[in-house]
N, C-alpha and C positions, 0 to 999 in steps of 0.2 A: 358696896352700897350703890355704886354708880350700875351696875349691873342689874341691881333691882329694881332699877327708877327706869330703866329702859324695858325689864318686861313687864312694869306694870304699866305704861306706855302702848306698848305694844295688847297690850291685851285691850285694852281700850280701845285701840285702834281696829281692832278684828271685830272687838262686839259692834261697835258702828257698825263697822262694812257689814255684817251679817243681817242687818237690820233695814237695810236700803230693799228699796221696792218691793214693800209688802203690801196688801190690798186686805181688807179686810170685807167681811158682810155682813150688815147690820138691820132689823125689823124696824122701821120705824113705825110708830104705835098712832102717831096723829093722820098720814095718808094712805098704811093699810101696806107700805110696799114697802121694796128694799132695795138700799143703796150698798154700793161701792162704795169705800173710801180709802188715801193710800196712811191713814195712822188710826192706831187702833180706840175706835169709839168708845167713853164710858158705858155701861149698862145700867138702866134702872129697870131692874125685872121683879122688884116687889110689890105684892099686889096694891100695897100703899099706892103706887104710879098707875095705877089702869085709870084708865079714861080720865087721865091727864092732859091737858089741850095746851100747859105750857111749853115752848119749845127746846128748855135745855132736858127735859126729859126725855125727851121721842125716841130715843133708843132701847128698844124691850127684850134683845138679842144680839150678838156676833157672833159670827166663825169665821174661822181663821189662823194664823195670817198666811195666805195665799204668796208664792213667789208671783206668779205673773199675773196681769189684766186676763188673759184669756182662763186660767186655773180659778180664779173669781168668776167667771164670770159661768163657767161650769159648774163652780158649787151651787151660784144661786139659779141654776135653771134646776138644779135638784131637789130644792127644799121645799116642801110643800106649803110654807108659808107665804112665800115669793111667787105671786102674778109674774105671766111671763109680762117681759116689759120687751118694749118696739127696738130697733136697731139703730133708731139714730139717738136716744139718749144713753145708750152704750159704749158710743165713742170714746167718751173719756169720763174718768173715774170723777167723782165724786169729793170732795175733800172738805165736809161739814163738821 
């Protein structure tokens, strides 16, 4: 018994660690761009939500999740949804 209460401990403890700095990419739908963020955002991508102007909705997409700030930060220079965006709001991630 005590054997099982330690791997299922353990398991737990690996899925944490697995899970530490992930970055995700997100469309937000009210200013047209996209964000970084380091926990993974809900999505509202039905069309119910288009031209939604409240803001727990603003998320119309993710991809992801990314291991590092710079692997994010390559996905979204790739997506043709995503405005390039300047380098100093690049700095650091996001966490909306």
């Amino acid at each position: 018994m005590k054997s099982l209460l330690i791997a299922g401990v353990m398991s737990i403890m690996f899925v944490t660690a697995g899970h530490a700095d992930q970055y995700w990419v997100s469309g937000d739908r009210i200013s047209g761009g996209c964000n970084i963020t380091t926990s993974q955002p809900i999505t509202f991508s039905l069309p119910a939500y288009e031209g939604s102007t409240d803001p727990a909705y603003r998320t119309s997409w993710t991809s992801g999740p990314y291991q590092s700030l710079d692997d994010a930060k390559l996905a979204r220079s790739t997506i043709s949804s995503c405005p390039p965006s300047s380098e100093a709001t690049d700095d650091k991630a996001k966490d909306d």
